[in-house]
Kinemage of the C-alpha trace (Angstrom):
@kinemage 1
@onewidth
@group {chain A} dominant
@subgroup {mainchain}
@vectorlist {calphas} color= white
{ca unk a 1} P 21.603 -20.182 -13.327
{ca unk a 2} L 18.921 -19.046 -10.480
{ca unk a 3} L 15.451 -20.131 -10.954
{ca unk a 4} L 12.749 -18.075 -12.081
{ca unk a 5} L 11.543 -18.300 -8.824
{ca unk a 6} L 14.335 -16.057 -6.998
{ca unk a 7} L 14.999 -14.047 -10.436
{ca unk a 8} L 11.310 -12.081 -9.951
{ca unk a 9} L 12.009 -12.460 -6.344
{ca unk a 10} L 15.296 -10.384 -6.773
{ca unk a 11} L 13.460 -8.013 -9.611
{ca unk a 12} L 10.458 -7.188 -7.253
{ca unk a 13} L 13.292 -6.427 -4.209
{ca unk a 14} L 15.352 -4.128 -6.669
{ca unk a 15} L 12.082 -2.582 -8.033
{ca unk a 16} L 11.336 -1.778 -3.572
{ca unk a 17} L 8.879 -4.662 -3.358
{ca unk a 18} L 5.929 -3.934 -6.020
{ca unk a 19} L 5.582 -3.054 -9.601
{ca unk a 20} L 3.573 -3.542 -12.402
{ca unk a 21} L 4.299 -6.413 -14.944
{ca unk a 22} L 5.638 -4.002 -17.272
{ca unk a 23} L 8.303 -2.944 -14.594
{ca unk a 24} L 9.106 -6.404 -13.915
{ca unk a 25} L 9.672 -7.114 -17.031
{ca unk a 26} L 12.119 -4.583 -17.401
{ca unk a 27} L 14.060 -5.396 -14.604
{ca unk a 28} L 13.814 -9.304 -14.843
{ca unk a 29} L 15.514 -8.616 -18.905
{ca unk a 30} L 18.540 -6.926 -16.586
{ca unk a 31} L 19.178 -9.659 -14.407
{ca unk a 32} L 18.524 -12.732 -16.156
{ca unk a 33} L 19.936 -13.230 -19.713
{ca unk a 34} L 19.193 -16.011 -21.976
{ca unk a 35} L 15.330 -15.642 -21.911
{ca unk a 36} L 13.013 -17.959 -24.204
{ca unk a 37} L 10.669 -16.410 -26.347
{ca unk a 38} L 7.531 -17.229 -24.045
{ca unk a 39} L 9.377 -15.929 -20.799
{ca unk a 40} L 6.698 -13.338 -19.961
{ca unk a 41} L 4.320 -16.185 -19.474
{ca unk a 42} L 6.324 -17.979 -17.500
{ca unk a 43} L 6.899 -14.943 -15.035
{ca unk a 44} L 2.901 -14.139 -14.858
{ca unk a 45} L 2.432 -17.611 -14.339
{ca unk a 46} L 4.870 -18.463 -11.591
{ca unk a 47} L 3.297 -14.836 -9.673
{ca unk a 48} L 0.068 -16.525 -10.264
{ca unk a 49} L 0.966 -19.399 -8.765
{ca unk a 50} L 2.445 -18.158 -5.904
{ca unk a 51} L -0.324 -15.918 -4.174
{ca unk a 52} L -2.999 -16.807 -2.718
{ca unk a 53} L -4.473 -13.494 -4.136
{ca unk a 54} L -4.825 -15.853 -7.546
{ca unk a 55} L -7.357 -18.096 -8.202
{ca unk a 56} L -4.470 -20.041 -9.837
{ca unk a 57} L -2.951 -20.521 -6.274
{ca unk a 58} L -1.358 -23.913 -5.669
{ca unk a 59} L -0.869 -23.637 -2.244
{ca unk a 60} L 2.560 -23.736 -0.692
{ca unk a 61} L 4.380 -20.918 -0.630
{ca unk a 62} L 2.667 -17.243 -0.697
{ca unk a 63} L 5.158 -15.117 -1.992
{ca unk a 64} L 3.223 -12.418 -3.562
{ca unk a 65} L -0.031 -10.365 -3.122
{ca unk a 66} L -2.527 -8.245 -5.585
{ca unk a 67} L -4.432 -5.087 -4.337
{ca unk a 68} L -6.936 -4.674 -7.275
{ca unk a 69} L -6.803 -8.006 -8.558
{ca unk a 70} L -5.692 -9.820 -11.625
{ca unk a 71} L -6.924 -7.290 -14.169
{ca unk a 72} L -4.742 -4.332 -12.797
{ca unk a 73} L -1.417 -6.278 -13.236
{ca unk a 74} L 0.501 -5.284 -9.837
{ca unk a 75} L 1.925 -7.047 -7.942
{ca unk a 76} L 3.707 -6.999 -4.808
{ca unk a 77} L 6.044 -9.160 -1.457
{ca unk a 78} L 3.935 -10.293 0.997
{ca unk a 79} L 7.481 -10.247 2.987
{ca unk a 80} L 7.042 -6.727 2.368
{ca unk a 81} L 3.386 -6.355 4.576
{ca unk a 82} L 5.010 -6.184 7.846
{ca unk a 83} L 3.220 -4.745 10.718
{ca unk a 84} L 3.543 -0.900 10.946
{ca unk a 85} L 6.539 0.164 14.007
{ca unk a 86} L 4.702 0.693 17.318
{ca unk a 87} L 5.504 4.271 19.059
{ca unk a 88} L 7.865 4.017 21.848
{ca unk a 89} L 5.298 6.260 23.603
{ca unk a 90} L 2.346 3.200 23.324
{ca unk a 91} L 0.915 3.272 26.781
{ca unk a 92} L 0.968 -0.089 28.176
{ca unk a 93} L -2.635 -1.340 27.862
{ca unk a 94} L -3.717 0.045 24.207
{ca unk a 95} L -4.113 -2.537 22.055
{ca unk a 96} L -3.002 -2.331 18.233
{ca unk a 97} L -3.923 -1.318 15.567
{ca unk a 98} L -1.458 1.541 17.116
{ca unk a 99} L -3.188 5.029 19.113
{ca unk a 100} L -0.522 8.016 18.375
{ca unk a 101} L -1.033 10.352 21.509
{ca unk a 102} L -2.119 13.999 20.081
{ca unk a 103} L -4.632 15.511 22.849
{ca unk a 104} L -6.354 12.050 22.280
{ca unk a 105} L -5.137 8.798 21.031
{ca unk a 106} L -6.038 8.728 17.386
{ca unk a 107} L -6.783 5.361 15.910
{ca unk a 108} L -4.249 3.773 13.498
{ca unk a 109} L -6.393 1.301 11.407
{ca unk a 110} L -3.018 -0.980 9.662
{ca unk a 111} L -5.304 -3.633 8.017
{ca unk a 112} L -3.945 -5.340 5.729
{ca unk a 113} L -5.227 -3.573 2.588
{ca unk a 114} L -3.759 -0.589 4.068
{ca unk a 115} L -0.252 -2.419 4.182
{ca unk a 116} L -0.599 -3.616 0.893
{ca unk a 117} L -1.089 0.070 -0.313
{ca unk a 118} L 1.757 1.275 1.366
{ca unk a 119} L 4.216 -1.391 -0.525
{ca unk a 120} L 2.835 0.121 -4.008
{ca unk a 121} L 3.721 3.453 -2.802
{ca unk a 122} L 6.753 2.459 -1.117
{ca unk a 123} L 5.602 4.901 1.851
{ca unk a 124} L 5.598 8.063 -0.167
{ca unk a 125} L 2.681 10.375 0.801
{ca unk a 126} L 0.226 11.183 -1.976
{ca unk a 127} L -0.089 14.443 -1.118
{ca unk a 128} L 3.849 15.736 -0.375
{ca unk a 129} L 5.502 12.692 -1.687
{ca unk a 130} L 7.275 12.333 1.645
{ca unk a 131} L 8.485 9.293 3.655
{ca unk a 132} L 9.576 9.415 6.714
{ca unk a 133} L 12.934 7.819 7.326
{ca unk a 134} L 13.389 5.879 10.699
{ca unk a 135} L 16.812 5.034 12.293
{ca unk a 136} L 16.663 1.334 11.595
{ca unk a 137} L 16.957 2.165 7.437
{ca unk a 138} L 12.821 1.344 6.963
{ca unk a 139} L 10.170 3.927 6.191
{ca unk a 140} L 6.660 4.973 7.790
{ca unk a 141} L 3.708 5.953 6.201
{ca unk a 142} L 0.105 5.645 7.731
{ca unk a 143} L -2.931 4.728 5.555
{ca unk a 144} L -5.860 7.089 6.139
{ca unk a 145} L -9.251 5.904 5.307
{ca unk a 146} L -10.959 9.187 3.459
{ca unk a 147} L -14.648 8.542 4.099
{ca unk a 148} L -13.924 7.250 7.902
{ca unk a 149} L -14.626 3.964 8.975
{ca unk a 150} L -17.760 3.405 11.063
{ca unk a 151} L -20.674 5.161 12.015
{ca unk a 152} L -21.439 7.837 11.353
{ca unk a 153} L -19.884 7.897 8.027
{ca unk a 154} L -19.809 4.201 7.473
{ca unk a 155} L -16.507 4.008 4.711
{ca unk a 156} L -15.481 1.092 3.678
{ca unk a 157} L -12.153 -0.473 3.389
{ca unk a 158} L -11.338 -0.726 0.112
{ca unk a 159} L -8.377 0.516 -2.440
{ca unk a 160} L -10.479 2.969 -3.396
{ca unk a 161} L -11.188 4.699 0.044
{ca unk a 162} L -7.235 4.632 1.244
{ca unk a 163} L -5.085 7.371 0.562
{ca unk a 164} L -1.404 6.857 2.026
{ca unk a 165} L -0.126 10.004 4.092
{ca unk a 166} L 3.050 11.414 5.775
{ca unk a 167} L 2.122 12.195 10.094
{ca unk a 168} L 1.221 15.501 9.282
{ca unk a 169} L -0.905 14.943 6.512
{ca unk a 170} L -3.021 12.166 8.354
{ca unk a 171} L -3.644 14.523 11.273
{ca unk a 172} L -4.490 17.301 8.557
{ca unk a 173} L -7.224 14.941 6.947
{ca unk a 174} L -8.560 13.298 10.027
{ca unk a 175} L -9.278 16.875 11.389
{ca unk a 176} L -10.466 18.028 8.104
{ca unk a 177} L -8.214 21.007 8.116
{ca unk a 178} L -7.127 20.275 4.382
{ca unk a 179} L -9.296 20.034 1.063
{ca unk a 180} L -7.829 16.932 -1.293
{ca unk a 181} L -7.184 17.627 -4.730
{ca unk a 182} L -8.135 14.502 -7.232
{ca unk a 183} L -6.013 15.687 -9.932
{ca unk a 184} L -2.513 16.686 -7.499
{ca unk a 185} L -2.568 13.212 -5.045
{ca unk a 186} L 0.156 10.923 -6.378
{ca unk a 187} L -0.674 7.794 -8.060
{ca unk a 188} L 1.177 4.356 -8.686
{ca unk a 189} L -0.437 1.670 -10.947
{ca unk a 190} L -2.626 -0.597 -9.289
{ca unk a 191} L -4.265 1.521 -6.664
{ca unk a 192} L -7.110 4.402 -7.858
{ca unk a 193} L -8.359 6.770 -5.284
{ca unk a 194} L -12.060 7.085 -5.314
{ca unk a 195} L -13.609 10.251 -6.849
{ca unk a 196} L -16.501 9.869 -4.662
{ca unk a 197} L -14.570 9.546 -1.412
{ca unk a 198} L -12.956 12.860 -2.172
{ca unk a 199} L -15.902 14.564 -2.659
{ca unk a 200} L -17.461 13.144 0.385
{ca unk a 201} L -14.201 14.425 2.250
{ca unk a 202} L -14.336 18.090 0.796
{ca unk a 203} L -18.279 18.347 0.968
{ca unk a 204} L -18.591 16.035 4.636
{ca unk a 205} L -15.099 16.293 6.299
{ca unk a 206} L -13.360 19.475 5.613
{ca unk a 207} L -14.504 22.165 7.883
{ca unk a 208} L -16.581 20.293 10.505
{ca unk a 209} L -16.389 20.921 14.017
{ca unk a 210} L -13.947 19.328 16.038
């Protein structure tokens, strides 16, 4: 029999890299048979374990990460936080996080919050529930930060500030040319859009002058 190890390894892969416990659970009944009565324990405790997102971290292997924390019971790959595809069109010179060349190089900001949000919605944008499908079988999204980073508008990187977009709905947003609608954006358990940050876009960001 596999160990519980690579059974919520496999469950999290077939699940496409992050779920909730309560989806894990599902899928781990699937593919494992024989379970003792105080499995579910076992499972939360080997995730726990394994990430250095847990205080109950034992070092070693990292295997998975948290975006909200303990509480919010999501979990997700690291393996699955790789670094966003660089445009072929990157001018030598421009360091990453990425520039995609409109009129002006816009920045990409790929922190690794933002990748960790883009696992738990497996690329899909939150406003058209698109992803875009590359040639080598992977997906793109970009993680836009609604109350921008830095001055003047000083956001802050946090779950709660990131919304995950298509191309076209990242340019839409950074140029304010689209109001967001709380109640329409997608969700996934274990990341919550901020109220506030999408009232600071609609009242700060839609509209201004470019």
């Amino acid at each position: 029999m596999s160990s519980w190890d690579d059974d919520i390894l496999k469950a999290f892969e077939n699940l496409g890299g992050s779920a909730s416990y309560d989806s894990l659970y599902a899928e781990i009944e699937r593919i494992r048979s024989n379970l003792p009565s105080s499995w579910k324990s076992v499972v939360r405790r080997r995730i726990q374990d394994l990430s250095s997102d847990s205080a109950g971290f034992k070092g070693g292997r990292d295997l998975f990460f948290s975006v909200e924390g303990l509480g919010a019971g999501v979990w997700g790959l690291r393996s699955y936080l790789g670094e966003t595809p660089k445009a072929s069109d990157l001018p030598e010179g421009v360091e990453e996080p990425g520039r995609a060349y409109a009129l002006t190089y816009r920045v990409l900001r790929d922190t690794v919050l933002a990748r960790k949000i883009k696992v738990l919605h497996q690329d899909r944008c939150q406003i058209c529930g698109a992803a875009v499908q590359l040639t080598d079988g992977k997906t793109y999204s970009e993680a836009h930060h609604i109350i921008p980073l830095g001055k003047p508008h000083n956001g802050s990187d946090k779950p709660g500030n990131v919304i995950v977009l298509c191309p076209n709905h990242h340019v839409l947003c950074d140029y304010g040319a689209i109001k967001l609608d709380y109640e329409e954006l997608r969700t996934v358990n274990g990341h919550e859009i901020s109220k506030e940050s999408i009232k600071y876009h609609n009242d700060i960001i839609l509209g201004r002058p470019l």
